[in-house]
C-alpha positions as semicolon CSV with decimal commas, in nm:
position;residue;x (nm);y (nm);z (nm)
1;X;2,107;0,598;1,234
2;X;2,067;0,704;0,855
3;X;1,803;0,436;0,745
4;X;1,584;0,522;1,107
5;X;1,569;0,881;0,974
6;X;1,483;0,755;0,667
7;X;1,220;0,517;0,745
8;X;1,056;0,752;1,023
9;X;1,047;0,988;0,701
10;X;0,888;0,729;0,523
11;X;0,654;0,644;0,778
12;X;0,573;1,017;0,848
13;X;0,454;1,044;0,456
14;X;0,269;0,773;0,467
15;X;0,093;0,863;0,774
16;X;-0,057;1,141;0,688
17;X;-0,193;0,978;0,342
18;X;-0,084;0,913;0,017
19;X;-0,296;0,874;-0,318
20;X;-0,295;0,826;-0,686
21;X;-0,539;0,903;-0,971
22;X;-0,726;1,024;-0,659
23;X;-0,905;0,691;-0,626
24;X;-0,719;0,538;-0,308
25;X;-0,535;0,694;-0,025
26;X;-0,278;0,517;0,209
27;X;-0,288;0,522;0,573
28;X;-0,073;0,443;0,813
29;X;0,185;0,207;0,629
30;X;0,493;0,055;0,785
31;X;0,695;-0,239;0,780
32;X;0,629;-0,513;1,045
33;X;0,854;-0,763;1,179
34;X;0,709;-1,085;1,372
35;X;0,835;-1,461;1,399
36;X;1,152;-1,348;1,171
37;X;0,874;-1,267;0,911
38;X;0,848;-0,888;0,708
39;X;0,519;-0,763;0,622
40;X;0,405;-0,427;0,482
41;X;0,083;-0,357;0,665
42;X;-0,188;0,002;0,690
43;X;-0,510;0,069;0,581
44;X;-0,624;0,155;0,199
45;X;-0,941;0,341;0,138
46;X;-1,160;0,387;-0,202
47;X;-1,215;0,768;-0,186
48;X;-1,284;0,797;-0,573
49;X;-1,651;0,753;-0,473
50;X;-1,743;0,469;-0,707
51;X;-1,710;0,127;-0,693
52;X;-1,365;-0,011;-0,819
53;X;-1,329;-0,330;-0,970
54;X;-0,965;-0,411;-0,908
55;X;-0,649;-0,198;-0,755
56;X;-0,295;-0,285;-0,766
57;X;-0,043;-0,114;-0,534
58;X;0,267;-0,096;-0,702
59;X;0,566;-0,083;-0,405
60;X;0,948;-0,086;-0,427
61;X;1,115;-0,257;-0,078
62;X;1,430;-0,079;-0,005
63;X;1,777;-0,148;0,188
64;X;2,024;0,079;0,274
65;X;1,827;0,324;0,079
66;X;1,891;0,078;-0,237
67;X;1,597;-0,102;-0,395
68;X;1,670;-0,405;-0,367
69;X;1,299;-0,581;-0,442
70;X;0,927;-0,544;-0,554
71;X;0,578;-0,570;-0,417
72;X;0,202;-0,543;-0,548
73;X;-0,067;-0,559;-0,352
74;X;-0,344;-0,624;-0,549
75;X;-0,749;-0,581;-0,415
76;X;-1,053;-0,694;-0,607
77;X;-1,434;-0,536;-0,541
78;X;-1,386;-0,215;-0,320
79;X;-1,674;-0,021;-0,252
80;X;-1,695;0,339;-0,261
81;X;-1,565;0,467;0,058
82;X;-1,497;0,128;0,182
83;X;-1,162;0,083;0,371
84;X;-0,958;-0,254;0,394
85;X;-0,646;-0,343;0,579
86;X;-0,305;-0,423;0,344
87;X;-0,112;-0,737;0,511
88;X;0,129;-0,790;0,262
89;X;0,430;-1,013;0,317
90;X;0,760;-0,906;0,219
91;X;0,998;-1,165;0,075
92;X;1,309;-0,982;0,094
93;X;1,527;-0,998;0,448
94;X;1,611;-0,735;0,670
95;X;1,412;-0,466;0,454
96;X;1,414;-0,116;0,622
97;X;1,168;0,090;0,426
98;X;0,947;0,093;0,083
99;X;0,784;0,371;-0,138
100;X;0,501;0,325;-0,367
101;X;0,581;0,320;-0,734
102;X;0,232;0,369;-0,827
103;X;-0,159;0,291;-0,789
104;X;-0,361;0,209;-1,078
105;X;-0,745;0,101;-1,039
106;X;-1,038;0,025;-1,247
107;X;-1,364;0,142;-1,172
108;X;-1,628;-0,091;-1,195
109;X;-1,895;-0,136;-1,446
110;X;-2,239;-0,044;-1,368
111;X;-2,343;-0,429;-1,416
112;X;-2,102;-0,467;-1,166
113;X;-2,117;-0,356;-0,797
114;X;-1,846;-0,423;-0,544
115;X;-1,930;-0,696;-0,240
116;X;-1,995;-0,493;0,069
């Protein structure tokens, strides 16, 4: 009953948005289950308002409240505002939550624009 509290907590943060450096912002993350497979899926959007070469997602998988793995998600040519869905398969079983350690991104140079 603990870990449901926890992860609806988890999923409640996450919701409503999370972001770092102020370049990206989290939507909607939660952990996904299908085929006996984990995956971390939700939505990641540029909001820094330039193009961004490359963004890593930095995430810690948890059990029982423990860490017990690691995750990055990593992105390459995001335009500015441009959204783009995070499937991200988790290789740790029975996982029942995850935080993000940290976002880091590089914006890109002006010789170099993002694919749209």
């Amino acid at each position: 009953m603990q870990s449901r509290v926890k992860m609806a907590l988890v999923a409640l943060l996450f919701s409503v948005g999370a972001s770092a450096e102020g370049d990206i912002k989290l939507r909607n993350m939660q952990l996904i289950t299908m085929s006996h497979k984990t995956y971390l899926q939700g939505t990641g959007v540029n909001v820094s308002g330039f193009d961004l070469e490359n963004v890593a997602i930095d995430l810690e998988i948890l059990k029982a409240g423990r860490v017990v793995g690691s995750s990055v998600v990593e992105i390459r040519a995001i335009g500015a505002d441009e959204a783009w869905r995070i499937w991200q398969p988790v290789d740790i079983n029975g996982p029942d939550g995850f935080r993000v350690r940290g976002i880091r991104s590089e914006r890109a140079s002006n010789k170099d624009v993002a694919a749209h």
